[in-house]
C-alpha positions as CSV (number, residue, x, y, z in Angstrom):
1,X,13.2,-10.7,30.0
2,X,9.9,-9.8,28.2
3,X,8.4,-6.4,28.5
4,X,6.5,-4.0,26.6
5,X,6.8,0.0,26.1
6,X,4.0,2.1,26.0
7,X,4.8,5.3,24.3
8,X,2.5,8.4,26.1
9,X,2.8,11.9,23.6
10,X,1.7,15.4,23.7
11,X,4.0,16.3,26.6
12,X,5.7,19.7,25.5
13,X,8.9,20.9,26.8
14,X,9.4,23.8,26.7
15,X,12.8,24.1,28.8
16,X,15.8,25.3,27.0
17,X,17.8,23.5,30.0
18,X,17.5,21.0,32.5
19,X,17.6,23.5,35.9
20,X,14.5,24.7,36.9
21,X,12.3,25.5,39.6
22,X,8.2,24.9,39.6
23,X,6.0,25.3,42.5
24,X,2.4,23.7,42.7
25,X,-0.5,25.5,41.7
26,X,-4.1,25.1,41.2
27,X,-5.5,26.5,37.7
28,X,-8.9,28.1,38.0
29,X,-10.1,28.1,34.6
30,X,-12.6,26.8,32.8
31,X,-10.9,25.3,29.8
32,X,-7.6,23.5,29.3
33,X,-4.7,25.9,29.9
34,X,-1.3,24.7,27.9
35,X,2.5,25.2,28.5
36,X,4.0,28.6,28.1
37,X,0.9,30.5,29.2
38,X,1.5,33.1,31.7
39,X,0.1,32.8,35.0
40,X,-1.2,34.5,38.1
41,X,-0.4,33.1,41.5
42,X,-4.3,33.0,41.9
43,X,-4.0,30.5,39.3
44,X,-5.5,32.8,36.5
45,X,-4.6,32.9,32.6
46,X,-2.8,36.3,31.9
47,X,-4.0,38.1,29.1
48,X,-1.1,39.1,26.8
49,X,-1.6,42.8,27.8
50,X,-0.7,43.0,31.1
51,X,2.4,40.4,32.1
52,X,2.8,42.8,35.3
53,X,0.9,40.4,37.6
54,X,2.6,37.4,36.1
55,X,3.9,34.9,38.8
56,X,5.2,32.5,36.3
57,X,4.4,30.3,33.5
58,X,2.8,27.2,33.2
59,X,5.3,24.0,32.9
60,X,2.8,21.3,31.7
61,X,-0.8,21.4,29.9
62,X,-3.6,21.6,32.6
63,X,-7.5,20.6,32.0
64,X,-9.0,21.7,35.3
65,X,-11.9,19.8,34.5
66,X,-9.8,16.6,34.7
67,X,-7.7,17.4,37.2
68,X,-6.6,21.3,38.4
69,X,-3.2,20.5,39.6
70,X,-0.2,22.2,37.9
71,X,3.5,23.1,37.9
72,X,3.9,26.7,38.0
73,X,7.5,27.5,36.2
74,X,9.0,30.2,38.2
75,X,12.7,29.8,37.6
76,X,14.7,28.6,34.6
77,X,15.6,28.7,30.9
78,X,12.3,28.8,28.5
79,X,12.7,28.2,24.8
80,X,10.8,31.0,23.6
81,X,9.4,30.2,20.4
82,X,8.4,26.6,21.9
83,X,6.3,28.4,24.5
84,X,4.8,31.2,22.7
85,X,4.1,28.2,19.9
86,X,2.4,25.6,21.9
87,X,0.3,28.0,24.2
88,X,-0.5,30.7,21.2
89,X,0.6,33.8,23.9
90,X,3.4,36.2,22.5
91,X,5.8,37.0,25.1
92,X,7.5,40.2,24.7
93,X,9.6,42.4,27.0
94,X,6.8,43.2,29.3
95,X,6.9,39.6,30.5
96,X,9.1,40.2,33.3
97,X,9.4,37.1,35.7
98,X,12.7,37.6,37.8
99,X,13.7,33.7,37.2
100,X,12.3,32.8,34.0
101,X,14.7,33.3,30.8
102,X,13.4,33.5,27.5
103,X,16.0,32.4,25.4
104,X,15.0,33.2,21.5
105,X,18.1,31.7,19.9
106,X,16.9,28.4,19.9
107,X,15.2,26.3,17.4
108,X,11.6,25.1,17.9
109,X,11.9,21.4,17.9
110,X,8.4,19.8,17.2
């Protein structure tokens, strides 16, 4: 049988383990948004100030100007330094999402 393989990157991942549950979202931004940011269930960036009104975190990058469409993380096991890496937000104790787990004993694999 003759095939061929077409290798896609820049897919992060930043799950620490393979349960997890992510509802749809639309991301009303202007600019890209990448994996790990914080989000509103409005579909708003969070700035790093004020987790409170966080609903989850993004799962995948999204460029709303391609397509708005997302995966909002709302339970599961994050690896924290992957996500705070890749989307440049540090998450601290304020972020507070009942599902999400941040683990921070993890290496960052990239």
């Amino acid at each position: 049988m003759i095939f061929s393989k077409t290798s896609v990157s820049g897919t992060v991942e930043i799950l620490a383990a393979d349960e997890f549950t992510a509802i749809p979202i639309l991301v009303d931004e202007t600019s890209a948004v990448k994996a790990g940011t914080p989000m509103t269930s409005a579909g708003k960036k969070i700035a790093a100030t004020s987790f409170a009104t966080a609903a989850g975190m993004l799962l995948y990058d999204v460029d709303p100007t391609v397509n708005p469409n997302g995966a909002l993380l709302v339970q599961g096991v994050v690896d924290k330094k992957k996500a705070q890496a890749h989307s440049g937000v540090t998450l601290d104790t304020t972020f507070a999402v009942p599902g999400i787990i941040l683990r921070d004993n993890i290496g960052v694999n990239e």
